[in-house]
N, C-alpha and C positions, 0 to 999 in steps of 0.2 A: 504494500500500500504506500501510496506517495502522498502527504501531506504539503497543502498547497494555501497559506491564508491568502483568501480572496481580497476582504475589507480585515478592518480589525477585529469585528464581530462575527465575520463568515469563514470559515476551513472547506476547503475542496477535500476529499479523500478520495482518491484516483484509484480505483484497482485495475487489474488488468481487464476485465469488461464491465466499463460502466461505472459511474460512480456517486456518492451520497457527497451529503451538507451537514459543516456543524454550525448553526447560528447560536451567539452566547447573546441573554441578556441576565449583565451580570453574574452568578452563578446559575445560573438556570438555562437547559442546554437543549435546544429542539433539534433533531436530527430528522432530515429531509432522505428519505431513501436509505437503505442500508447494504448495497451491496449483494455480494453473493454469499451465499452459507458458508459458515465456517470464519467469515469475519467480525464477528464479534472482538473476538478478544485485541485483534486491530484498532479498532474503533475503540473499547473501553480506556485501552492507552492514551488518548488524543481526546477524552471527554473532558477533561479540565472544569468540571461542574458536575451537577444533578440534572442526570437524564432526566425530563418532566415530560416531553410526547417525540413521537417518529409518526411523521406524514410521510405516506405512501402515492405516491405520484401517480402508480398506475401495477398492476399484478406481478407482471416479470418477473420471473424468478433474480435478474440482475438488479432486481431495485429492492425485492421483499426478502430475499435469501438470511438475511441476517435477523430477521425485525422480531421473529418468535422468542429467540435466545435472548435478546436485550431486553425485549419489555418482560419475560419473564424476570428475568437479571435483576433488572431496576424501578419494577411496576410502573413504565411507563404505558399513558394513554395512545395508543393507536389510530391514528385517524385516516382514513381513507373513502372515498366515494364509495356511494350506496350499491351502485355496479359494478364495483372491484369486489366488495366486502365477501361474496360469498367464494368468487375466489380464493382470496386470501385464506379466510378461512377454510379452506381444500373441501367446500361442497359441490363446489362444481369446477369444470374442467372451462380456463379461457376459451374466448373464440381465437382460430389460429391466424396469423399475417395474410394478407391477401397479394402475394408480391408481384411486383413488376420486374419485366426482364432485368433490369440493369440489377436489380435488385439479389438476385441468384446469386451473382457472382461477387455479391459484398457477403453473403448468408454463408457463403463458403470458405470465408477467413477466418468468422467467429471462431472462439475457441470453444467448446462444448460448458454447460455452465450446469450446476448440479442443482436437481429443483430446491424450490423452497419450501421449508417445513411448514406445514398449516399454522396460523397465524391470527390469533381473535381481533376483532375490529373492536375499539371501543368507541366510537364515536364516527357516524356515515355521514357522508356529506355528499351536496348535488351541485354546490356551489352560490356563490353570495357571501355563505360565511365567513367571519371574521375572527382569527386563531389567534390567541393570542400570547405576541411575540412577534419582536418586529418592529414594535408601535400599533400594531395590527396585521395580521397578513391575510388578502384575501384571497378565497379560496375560489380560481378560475376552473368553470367546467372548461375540459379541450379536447372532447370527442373526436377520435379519427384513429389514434394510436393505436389505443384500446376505445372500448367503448366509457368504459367511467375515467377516463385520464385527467387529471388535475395538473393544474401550476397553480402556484402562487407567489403573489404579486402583495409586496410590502412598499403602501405611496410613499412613507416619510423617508428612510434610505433610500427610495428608489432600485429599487434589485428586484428581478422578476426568476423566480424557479424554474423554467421549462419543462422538466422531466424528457421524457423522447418527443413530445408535439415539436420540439426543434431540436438542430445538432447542429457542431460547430468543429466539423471536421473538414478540414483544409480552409474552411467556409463555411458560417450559418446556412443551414438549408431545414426544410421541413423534414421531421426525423424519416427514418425508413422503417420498414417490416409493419407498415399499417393493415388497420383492418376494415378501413372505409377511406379512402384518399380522398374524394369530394369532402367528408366532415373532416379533415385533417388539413386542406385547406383553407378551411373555413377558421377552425382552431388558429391555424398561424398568422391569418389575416389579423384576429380579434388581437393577439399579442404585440404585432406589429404595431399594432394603435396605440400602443401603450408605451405614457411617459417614464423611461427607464435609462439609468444612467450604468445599469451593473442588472449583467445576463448571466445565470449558470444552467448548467445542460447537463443530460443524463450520459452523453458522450461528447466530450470537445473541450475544448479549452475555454476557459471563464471569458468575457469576455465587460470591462473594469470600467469603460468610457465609452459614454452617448450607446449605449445597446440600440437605446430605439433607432436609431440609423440602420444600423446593421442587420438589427430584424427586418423594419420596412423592405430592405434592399432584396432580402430573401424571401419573404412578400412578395415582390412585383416582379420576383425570375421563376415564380412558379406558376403554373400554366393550372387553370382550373380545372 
């Protein structure tokens, strides 16, 4: 794992596919995403506070792998969309990627990634809500990815979470291995609109100044 502070209050933690967020306020510590299984004990190193919740961006095993182990760890709250949750919870099996040709031959470099252990949801969300931490972070529906995919969007820093709805590999672009491309453009549009001065993604590099540029730009090069 590669430890990356974004701001002073955000930590990147890079693993080799895919990676979470530690946001601190104060000692209290929300962690965005968790990686793949078996990273825990990674992460507890690098918590520098009191786990208090882990938002789930979206089902993946590259983003939920870890979140069973910690919130049992640290009885942290859970929060995830009401369409992920029972995923997470291992009652039902995700819908799978619907890919596009180009698409194949990025699916064939991943590294193979081991599921995630079922995971209780304490708290479902549709979006609107307001999590608090951050100042507030609010909780964006971004339907396309998956079907419940979330980001969130904190106004007073300005930093907006993407999850996979965006990636920023070589270049921002609308993430890959969607399961609805029409709603997944739609998803990137609504972000793109947003005043954001500091972008993190579920794959790519952080991205510190003017995001909203960056996103817009990755907006208006994708073809509806």
């Amino acid at each position: 794992m590669e430890l990356i502070e974004v701001l002073p209050r955000l930590r990147m933690l890079r693993f080799p596919v895919g990676a979470a967020y530690l946001w601190r306020d104060g000692d209290d510590v929300t962690l965005v995403d968790t990686g793949t299984a078996h990273c825990g004990a990674d992460i507890e190193e690098v918590l520098e506070g009191r786990l208090l919740r882990i938002v789930l961006t979206h089902w993946h095993a590259d983003h939920t792998g870890s979140a069973a182990e910690l919130a049992a760890r640290h009885g942290a709250e859970v929060v995830a969309h009401r369409l992920e949750a029972p995923v997470i919870r291992g009652q039902v099996a995700g819908a799978p990627a619907v890919l596009e040709d180009f698409e194949e031959a990025i699916l064939a470099t991943v590294p193979p990634v081991p599921p995630a252990p079922p995971c209780s949801v304490d708290r479902e969300v549709e979006g609107g809500e307001v999590l608090e931490f951050g100042g507030g972070a609010v909780v964006l529906a971004v339907p396309g990815h998956t079907a419940g995919s979330i980001a969130l969007h904190l106004p007073e820093p300005r930093v907006l979470f993407t999850g996979d709805a965006v990636a920023n590999v070589s270049r921002p672009m609308m993430g890959v291995f969607n399961t609805h491309r029409a709603r997944a453009v739609v998803s990137l549009q609504r972000l793109a609109e947003l005043d954001v001065d500091t972008a993190v993604f579920g794959h790519g590099d952080p991205i510190v100044h003017d995001a909203a540029s960056a996103l817009r730009v990755a907006a208006d090069a994708t073809p509806s």
